[in-house]
C-alpha positions in Angstrom: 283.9 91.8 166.2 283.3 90.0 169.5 281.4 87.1 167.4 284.2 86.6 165.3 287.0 86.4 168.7 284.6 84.3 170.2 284.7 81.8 166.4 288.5 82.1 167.1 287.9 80.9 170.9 285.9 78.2 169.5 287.9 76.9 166.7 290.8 77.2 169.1 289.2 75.1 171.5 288.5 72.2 169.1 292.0 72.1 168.1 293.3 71.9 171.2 290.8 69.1 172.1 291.8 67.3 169.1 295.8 67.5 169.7 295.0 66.1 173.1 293.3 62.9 171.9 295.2 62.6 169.6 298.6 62.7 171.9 297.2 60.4 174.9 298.5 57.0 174.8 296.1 53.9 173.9 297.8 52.0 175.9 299.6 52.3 179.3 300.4 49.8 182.0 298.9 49.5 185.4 301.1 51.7 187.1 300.6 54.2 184.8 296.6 54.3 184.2 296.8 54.3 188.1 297.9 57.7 188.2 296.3 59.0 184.8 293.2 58.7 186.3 294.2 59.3 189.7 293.3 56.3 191.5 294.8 53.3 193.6 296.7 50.9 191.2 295.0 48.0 192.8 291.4 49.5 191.8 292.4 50.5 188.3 293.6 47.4 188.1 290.5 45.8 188.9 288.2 48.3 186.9 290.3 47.6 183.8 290.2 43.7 184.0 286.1 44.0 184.7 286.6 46.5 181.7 288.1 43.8 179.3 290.4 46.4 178.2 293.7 44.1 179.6 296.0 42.9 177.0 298.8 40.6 178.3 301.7 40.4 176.4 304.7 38.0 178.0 304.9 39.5 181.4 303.6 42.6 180.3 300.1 43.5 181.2 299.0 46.8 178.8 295.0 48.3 179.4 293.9 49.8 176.3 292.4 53.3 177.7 289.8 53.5 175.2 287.8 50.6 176.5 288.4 51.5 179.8 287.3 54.9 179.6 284.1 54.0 177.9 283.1 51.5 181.0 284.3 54.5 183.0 281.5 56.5 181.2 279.1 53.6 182.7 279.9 54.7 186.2 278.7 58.6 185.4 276.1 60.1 187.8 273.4 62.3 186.2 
């Protein structure tokens, strides 16, 4: 019984993980990603241009959260 609540748990888990990704923007603006990842908008701002993940469109500067999260990943302490 408790195996098959704790298959439920699991699976129920999963598919909240994958709703989540799945509902986060790929792209957001500077302003935005700023308080998303709950830093200074002058330091994401910086992180996502040494990121390469800046696309600038007219006067519209968009950071693809993808890249930026995988150079996050490069800052991780073990």
């Amino acid at each position: 019984m408790n195996a098959v609540i704790n298959k439920e748990k699991k699976e129920n888990k999963s598919e909240t993980v994958r709703r989540t990704k799945e509902m986060t923007k790929k792209f957001v603006r500077y302003k935005e990603g700023a308080n998303l990842y709950s830093m200074g908008h002058c330091k994401f701002e910086q992180l996502a241009k040494e990121a390469k993940a800046t696309y600038k469109i007219d006067g519209i500067v968009l950071v693809n959260t993808m890249i930026f999260e995988d150079y996050l990943e490069t800052f991780r302490e073990v």
